[in-house]
C-alpha positions as CSV (number, residue, x, y, z in Angstrom):
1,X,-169.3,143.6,-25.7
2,X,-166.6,141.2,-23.9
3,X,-163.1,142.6,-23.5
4,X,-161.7,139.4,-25.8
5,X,-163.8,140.8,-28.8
6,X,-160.7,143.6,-28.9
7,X,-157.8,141.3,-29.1
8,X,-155.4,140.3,-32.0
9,X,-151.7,138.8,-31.8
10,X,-148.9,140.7,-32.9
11,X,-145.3,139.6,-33.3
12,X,-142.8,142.1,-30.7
13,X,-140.5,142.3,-33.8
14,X,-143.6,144.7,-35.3
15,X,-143.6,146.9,-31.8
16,X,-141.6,150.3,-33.1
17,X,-138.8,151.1,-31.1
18,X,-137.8,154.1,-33.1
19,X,-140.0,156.3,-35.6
20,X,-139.0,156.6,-39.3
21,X,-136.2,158.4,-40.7
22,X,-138.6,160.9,-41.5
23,X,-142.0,161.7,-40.1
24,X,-143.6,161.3,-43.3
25,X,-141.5,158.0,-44.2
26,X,-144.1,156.0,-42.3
27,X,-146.6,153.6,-44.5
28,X,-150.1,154.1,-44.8
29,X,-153.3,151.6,-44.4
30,X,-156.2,153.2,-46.3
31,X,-158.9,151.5,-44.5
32,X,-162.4,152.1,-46.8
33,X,-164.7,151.2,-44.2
34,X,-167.9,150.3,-46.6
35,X,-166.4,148.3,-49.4
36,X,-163.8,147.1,-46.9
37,X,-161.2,147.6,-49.7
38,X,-157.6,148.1,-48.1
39,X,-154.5,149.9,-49.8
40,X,-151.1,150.4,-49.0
41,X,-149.5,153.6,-49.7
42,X,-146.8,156.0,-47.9
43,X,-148.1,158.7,-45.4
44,X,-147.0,161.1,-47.7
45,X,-149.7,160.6,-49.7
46,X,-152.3,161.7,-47.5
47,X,-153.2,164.5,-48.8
48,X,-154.7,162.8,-51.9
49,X,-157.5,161.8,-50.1
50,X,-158.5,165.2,-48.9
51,X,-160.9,167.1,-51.0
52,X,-161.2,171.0,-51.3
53,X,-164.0,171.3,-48.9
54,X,-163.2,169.0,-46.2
55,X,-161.1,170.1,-42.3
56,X,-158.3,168.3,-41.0
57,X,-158.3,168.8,-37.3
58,X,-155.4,168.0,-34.9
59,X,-154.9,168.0,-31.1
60,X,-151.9,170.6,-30.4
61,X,-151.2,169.4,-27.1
62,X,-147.6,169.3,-26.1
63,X,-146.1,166.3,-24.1
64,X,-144.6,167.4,-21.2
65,X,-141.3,166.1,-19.6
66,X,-143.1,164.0,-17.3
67,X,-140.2,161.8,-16.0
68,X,-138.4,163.7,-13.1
69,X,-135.5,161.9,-11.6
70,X,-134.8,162.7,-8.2
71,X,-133.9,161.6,-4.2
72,X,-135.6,161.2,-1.1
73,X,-134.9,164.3,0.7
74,X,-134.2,161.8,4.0
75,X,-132.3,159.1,3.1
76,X,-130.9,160.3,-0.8
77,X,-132.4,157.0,-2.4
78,X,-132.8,157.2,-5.7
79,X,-136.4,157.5,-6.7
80,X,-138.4,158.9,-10.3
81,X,-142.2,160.8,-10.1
82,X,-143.6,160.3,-13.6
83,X,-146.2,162.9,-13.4
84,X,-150.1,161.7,-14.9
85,X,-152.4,164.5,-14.2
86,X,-152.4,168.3,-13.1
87,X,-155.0,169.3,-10.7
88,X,-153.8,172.8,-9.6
89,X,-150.6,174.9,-10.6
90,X,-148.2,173.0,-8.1
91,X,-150.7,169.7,-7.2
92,X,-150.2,166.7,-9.5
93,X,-151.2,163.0,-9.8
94,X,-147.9,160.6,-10.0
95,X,-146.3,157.2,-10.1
96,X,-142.9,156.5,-8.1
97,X,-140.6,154.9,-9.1
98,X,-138.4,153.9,-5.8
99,X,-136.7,150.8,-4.2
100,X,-138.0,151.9,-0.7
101,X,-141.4,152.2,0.6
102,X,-142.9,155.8,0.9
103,X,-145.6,157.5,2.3
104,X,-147.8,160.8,3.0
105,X,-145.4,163.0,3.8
106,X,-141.9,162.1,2.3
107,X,-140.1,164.7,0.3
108,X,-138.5,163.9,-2.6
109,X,-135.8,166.9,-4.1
110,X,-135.0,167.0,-8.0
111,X,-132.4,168.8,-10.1
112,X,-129.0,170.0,-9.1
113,X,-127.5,171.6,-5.6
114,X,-129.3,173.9,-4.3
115,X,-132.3,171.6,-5.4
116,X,-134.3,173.7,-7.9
117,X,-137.9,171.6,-6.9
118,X,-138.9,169.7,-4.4
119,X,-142.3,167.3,-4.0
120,X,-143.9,166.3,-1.0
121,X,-146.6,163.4,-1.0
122,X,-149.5,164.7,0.3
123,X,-151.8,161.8,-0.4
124,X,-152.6,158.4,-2.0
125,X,-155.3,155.9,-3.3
126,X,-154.3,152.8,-5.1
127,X,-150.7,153.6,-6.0
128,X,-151.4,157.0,-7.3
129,X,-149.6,159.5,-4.9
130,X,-151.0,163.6,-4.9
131,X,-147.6,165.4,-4.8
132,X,-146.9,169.4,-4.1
133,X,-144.4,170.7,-6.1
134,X,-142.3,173.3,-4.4
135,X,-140.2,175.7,-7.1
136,X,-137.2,177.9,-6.0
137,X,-138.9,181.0,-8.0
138,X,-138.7,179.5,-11.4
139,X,-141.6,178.9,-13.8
140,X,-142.8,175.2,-13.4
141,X,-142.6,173.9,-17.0
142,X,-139.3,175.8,-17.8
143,X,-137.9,173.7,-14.4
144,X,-139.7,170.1,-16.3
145,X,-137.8,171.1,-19.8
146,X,-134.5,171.3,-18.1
147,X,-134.1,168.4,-15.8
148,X,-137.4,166.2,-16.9
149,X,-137.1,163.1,-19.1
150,X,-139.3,162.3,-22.3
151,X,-142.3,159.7,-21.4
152,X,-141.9,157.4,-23.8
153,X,-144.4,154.8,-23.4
154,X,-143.5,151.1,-21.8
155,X,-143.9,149.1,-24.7
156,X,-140.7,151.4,-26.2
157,X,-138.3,149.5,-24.1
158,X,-135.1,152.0,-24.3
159,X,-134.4,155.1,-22.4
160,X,-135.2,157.8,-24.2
161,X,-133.0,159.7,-26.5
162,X,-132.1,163.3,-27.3
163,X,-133.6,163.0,-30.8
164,X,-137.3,162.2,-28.9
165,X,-137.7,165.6,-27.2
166,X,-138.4,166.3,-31.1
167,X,-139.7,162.9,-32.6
168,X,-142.1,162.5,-29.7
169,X,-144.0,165.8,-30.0
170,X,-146.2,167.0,-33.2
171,X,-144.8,169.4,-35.4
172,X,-147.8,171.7,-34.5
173,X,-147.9,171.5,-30.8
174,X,-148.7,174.6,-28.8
175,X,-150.4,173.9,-25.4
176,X,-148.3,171.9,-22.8
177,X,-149.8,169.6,-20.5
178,X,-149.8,166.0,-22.0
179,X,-148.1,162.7,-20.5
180,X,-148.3,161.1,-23.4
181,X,-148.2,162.2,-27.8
182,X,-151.4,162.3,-29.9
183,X,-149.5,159.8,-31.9
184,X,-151.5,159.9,-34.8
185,X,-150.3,163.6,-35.5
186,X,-146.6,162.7,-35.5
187,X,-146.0,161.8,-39.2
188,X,-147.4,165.2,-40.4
189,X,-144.1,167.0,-41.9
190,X,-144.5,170.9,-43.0
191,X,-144.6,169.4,-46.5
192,X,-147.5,167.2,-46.0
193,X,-149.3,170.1,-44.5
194,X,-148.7,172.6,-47.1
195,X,-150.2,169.5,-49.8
196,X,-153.1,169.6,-47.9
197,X,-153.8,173.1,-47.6
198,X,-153.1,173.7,-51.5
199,X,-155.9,171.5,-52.1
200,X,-157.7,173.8,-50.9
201,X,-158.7,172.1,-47.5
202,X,-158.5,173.6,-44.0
203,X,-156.7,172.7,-40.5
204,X,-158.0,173.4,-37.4
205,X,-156.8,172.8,-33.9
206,X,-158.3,171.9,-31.0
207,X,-156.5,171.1,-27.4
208,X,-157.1,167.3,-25.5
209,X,-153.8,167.0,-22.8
210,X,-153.5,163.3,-23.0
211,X,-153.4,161.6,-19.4
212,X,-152.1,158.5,-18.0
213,X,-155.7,156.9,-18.8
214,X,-154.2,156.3,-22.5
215,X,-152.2,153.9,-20.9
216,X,-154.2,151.8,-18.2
217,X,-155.4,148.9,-19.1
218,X,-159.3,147.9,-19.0
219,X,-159.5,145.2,-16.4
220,X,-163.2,144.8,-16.7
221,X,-164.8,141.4,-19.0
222,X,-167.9,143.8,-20.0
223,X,-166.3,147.3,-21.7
224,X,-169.4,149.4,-20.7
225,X,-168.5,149.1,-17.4
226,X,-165.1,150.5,-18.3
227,X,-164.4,154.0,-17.3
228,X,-162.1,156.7,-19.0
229,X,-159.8,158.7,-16.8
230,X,-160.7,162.4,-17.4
231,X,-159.1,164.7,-19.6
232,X,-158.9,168.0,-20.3
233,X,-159.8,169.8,-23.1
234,X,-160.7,172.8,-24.9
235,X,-162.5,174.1,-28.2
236,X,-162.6,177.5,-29.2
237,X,-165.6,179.1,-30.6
238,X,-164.2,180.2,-33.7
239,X,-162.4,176.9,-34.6
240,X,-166.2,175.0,-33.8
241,X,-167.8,177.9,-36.1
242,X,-165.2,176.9,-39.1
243,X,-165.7,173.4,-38.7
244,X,-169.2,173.9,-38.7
245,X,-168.9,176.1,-41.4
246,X,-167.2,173.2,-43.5
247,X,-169.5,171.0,-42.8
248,X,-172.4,173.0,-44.4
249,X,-170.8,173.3,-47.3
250,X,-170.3,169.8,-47.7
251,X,-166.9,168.6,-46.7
252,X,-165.7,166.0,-44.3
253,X,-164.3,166.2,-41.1
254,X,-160.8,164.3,-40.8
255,X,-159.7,163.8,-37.1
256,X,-156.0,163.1,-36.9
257,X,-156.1,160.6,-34.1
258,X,-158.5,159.4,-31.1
259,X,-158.0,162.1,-29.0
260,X,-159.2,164.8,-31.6
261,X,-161.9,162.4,-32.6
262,X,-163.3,162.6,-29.0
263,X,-162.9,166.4,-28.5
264,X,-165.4,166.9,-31.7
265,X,-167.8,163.8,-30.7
266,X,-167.7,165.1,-27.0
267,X,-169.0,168.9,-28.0
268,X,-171.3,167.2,-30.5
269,X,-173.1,165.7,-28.2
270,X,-174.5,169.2,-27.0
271,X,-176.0,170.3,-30.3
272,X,-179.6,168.4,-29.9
273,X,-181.0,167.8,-33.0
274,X,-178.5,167.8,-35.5
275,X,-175.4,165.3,-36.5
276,X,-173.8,167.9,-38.2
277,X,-172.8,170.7,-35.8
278,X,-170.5,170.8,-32.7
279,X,-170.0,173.2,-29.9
280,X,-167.4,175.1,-28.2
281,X,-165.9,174.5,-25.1
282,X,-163.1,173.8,-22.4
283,X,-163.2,171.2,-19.5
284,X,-163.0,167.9,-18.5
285,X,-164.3,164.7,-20.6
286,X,-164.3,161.1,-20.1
287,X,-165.9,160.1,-23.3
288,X,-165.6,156.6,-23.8
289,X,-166.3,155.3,-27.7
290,X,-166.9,151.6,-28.2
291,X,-169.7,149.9,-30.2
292,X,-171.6,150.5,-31.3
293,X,-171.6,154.3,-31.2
294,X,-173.4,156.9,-33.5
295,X,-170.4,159.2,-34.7
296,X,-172.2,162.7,-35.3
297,X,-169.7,164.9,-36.2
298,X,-166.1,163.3,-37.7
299,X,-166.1,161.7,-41.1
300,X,-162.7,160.0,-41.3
301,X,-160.2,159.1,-38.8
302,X,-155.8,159.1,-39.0
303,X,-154.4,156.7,-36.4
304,X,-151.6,154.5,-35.6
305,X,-152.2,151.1,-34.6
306,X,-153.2,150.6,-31.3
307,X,-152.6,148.1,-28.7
308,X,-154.8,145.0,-27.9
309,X,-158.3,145.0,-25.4
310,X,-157.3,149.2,-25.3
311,X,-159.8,152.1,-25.2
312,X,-158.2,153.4,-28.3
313,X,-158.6,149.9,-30.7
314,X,-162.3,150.0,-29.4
315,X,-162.9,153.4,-30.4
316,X,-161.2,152.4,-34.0
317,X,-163.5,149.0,-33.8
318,X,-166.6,152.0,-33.7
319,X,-165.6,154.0,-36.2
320,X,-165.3,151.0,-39.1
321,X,-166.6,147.9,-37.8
322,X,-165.1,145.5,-35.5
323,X,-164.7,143.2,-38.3
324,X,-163.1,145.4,-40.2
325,X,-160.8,146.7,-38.1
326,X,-159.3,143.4,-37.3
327,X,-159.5,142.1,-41.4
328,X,-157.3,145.8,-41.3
329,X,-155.0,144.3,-38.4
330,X,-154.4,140.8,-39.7
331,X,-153.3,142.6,-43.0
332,X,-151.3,145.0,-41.3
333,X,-149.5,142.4,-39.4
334,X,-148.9,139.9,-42.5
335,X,-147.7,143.1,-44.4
336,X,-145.2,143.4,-41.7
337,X,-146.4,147.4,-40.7
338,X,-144.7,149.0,-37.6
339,X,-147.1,149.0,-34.6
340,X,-147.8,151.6,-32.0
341,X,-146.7,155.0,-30.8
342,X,-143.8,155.4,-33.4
343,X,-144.9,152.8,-35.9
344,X,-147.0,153.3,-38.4
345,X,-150.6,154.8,-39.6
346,X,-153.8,154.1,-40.6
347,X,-156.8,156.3,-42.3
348,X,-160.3,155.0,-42.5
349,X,-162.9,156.4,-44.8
């Protein structure tokens, strides 16, 4: 499939700058993928959709502060390491920010005096820099809450505020290490939660730390040649044995968002022989979902609306058609919905 399959226009007045007043607040596109029939209702009402037997399953990860304003240690210029990727306890992928040129081997100092971290670039391959974090005895993400910044993404075009270290993070998230929100999960409110569990369905939690490759752009006309930056995740082995365990007794699997949805696909994959089971696990995937793809495990899907030619709108295009998904868009767009990260939501069935 050609990259200009995955395209749409959308006015910048739809691009959300700010979520709802409330998490639950947010409309909701009920996408019914076979009859194509579309309705519009508030996310609220989620949990009407969600039977007695069926799982909703949700990423915890928690977005880091992966901004970190800072100097050069040599000549004090202002500079900012937006962190992308962990590879080892004090080793991380970044971007820099900086007016003047750097290279292996400049130090860069963060927080107040006495500087409470310092990061020295130890390599670099296409404007990615490896940096080593040095800490002055304190616990790395404790140093990150107190003097890093909120990620927003670039398409949010303010500086972040106080109110996004909570808006920007899912009411359920446990395990830090994302650069970027499972956005799908951020309109779930306690209430919402407590509707769907009275129902008498389940929630289960598995872990994907969302990495800079939700952001960069597919640059390639044919999208099999695309790859996905690897991420890390993990499923536990008694959260796959209760999803399978819903499963055999008939319900559905609802993913809340794209990352979720490629956790369960990814460990699905290992069962041979059945569409209906998934395995446990913890590592690295680079999953990529585009059509068409066989979905074994996941029966419905919660997620925002996604950017144009993107990973994430391909993997949407798999789950219910592309043509569906872009009669969905066109609607969502005449109907005036709030687009991306903090706009609002979608659920195909």
């Amino acid at each position: 499939m050609r990259l200009s399959e995955f395209d749409y226009k959308l006015p910048e007045g739809l691009i959300a700058q700010y979520p709802a007043l409330s998490r639950d607040a947010s409309r909701l596109m009920v996408v019914h993928k076979l009859s194509k029939k579309i309705e519009h209702r508030n996310f609220s009402d989620i949990a009407d959709y969600i039977g007695a037997s069926d799982c909703l399953a949700v990423n915890d990860t928690k977005v880091i502060k992966a901004r970190l304003p800072g100097k050069r240690a040599d000549t004090g210029g202002k500079a900012e390491i937006m962190l992308i990727e962990k590879l080892s306890d004090r080793l991380y992928k970044c971007l820099i920010d900086t007016s003047t040129k750097v290279k292996v081997g400049t130090k860069f100092v963060f927080g107040a005096e006495p500087c409470e971290l310092t990061g020295v670039i130890r390599g670099e391959s296409e404007g990615i820099r490896l940096i080593e974090f040095s800490m002055n005895g304190a616990d790395f993400n404790a140093i990150l809450e107190k003097i890093g910044i909120v990620p927003l993404p670039p398409y949010i075009k303010r500086a972040p505020e106080k109110t996004d270290e909570e808006r920007y993070q899912t009411i359920y998230a446990r395990s830090p290490g994302a650069v970027a929100a499972p956005t799908a999960g951020l309109h779930f409110t306690d209430d919402v939660m407590n509707r769907i569990k009275s129902r008498g369905a389940s929630v289960e939690s598995v872990t994907l730390h969302v990495g800079y490759g939700t952001f960069k752009p597919v640059t390639v006309d044919e999208v099999s040649r695309h790859k996905i930056e690897p991420e890390l995740f993990e499923l536990k082995a008694e959260v796959a044995q209760r999803l399978n365990g819903a499963k055999e007794k008939g319900g559905k699997i609802f993913a809340v968002g794209t990352t979720t949805c490629r956790v369960l696909e990814n460990q699905a994959q290992l069962v041979k022989g059945s569409r209906n089971r998934i395995g446990p696990g913890k590592g690295w995937t680079s999953l990529f979902i585009y059509p068409p793809y066989n979905f074994k495990f996941v029966d419905a899907l919660v997620t925002n609306f996604h950017l144009p030619k993107t990973t994430l709108l391909m993997l949407v295009a798999a789950f219910c058609g592309k043509e569906v998904m872009l009669q969905a868009y066109d609607e969502a767009v005449k109907e005036k919905y709030r687009f991306y990260s903090y706009g609002d939501s979608m659920l195909i069935i």
